[in-house]
C-alpha positions, 0 to 999 in steps of 0.5 A: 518487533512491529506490531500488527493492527487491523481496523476497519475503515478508510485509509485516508483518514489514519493518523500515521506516519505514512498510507500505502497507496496502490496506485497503477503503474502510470503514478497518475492517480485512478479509482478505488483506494488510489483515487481517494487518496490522490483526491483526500491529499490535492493536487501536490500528491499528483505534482510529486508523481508527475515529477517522479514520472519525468525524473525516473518513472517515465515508463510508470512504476514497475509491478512491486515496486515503491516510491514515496511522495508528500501526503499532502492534506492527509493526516499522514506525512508521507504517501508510499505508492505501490503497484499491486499484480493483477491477479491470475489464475494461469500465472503465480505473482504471489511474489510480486503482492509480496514485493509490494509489503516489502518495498513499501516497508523498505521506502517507510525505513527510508522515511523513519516512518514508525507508523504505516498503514497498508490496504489489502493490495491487489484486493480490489478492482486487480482481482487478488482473492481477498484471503489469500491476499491477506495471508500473503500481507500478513506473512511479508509483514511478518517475515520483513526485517523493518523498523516499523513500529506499527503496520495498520492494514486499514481494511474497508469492509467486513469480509476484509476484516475477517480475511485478516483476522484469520491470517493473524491467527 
């Protein structure tokens, strides 16, 4: 069974197996956890997504989907990029959030990742309200069949931390 850690902090800084980057669909880098991962981790992060784009994401990687690349100068071995929904208050696309904790788990088993670190996906500059955010990512964890030992939702602020602790409960 995984067990489930909550921490306050960077992502960029964890000593796991793998960090869940929320990157946009382009793989090219952007602001907020994105872009500190791809600037923590150097230029090879970038190099793999660039190849990942030619070989087979030439249109970008798709909303909930995940793909792994080199952590480069991070702690971590692995970076497994997702991309988060857009939140939206006409649209429910809580399935495609969950997709994202899915997929990713799913390229982790891939890796043998044991360890993993998540952010609050689609919580920042997407939008996603922060405690229905955390309720969906503590259930998908939850609920996935995983060989994951830990999931670690690395959370940057206080309010992040609380939304989480209280969907742990």
């Amino acid at each position: 069974m995984t067990h489930i850690t909550l921490t306050k902090g960077d992502i960029t800084t964890q000593h796991v197996d793998a960090i869940v980057n929320t990157a946009n669909s382009s793989l090219l880098g952007g602001g907020g956890v994105d872009g500190a991962i791809h600037r923590g981790g150097g230029p090879e992060i970038l190099a793999e997504c660039r190849a990942l784009r030619a070989a087979k994401y030439g249109r970008g990687l798709p909303t909930g989907q995940a793909v792994a690349t080199t952590a480069g100068k991070l702690p971590a071995r692995w970076v497994i990029h997702t991309v988060g929904p857009v939140w939206s208050a006409s649209e429910d696309r809580s399935a495609a959030l969950a997709s994202c904790y899915r997929e990713s788990l799913r390229v982790a088993d891939e890796l043998g990742a044991r360890t993993v670190a998540f952010p609050a996906v689609s919580t920042g500059v997407y939008g996603w309200p922060m405690d229905d955010g955390a309720r969906i990512a503590v259930r998908t964890v939850r609920e996935t069949d995983t060989s994951v030992d830990e999931v670690r939702f690395v959370l940057f602020d206080d309010a992040a931390y609380q939304a989480f602790t209280d969907a742990m409960s």
